[in-house]
C-alpha positions in Angstrom: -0.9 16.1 4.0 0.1 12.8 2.7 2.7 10.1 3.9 5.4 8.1 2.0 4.4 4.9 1.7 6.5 1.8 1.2 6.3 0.1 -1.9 8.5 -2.4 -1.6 6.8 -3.7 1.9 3.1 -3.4 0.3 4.4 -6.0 -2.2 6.0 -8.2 -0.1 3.0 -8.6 2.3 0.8 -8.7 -0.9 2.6 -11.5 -2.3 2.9 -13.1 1.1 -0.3 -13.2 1.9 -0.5 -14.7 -2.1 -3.4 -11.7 -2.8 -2.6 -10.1 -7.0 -2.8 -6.8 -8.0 -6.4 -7.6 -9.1 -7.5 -8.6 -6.1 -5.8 -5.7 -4.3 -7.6 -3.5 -6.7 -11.0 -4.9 -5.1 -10.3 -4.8 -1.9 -9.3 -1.6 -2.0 -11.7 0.2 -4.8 -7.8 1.7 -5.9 -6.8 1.8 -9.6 -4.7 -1.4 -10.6 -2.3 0.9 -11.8 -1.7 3.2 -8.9 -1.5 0.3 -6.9 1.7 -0.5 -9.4 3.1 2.6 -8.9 2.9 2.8 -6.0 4.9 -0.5 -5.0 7.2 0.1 -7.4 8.2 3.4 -5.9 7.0 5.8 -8.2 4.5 7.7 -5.6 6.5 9.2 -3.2 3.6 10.9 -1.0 0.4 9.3 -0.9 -3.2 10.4 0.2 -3.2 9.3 3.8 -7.0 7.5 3.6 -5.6 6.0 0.6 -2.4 4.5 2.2 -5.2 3.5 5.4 -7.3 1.9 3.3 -4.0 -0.7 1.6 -3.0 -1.0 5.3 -6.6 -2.1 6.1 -6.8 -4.5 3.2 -4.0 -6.2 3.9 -4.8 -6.4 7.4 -1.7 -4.7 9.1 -0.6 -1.3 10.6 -0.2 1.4 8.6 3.3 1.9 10.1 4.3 -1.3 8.2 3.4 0.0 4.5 5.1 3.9 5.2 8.1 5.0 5.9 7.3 6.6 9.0 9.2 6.7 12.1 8.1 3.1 13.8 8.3 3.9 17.2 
């Protein structure tokens, strides 16, 4: 089963932490373009090793890249 990840908070840490899609893309051995799609919004329901392994390459929870119930 997969989670809904959040697009718009994966780019806003990426950008924060000033890392590009390129680098992303290395970091996380993920397709340059799914990375796109995904923070733009267009993958509603994501692998959930594949959402754990963004979380983990941008050094946060995985609660702050879904849009799971943050308890």
């Amino acid at each position: 089963m997969g989670v809904k990840p959040d697009g718009p908070a994966i780019r806003r840490i990426r950008r924060a932490q000033n890392l590009g899609l390129r680098t992303l893309q290395k970091l996380t051995g993920l397709d340059r373009g799914y990375l796109s799609r995904i923070e733009r919004g267009l993958i509603h329901d994501a692998a959930d090793q594949r959402v754990q392994t963004i979380a983990d390459a941008l050094q946060v929870k995985r609660v702050a890249i879904t849009q799971e119930e943050k308890t």
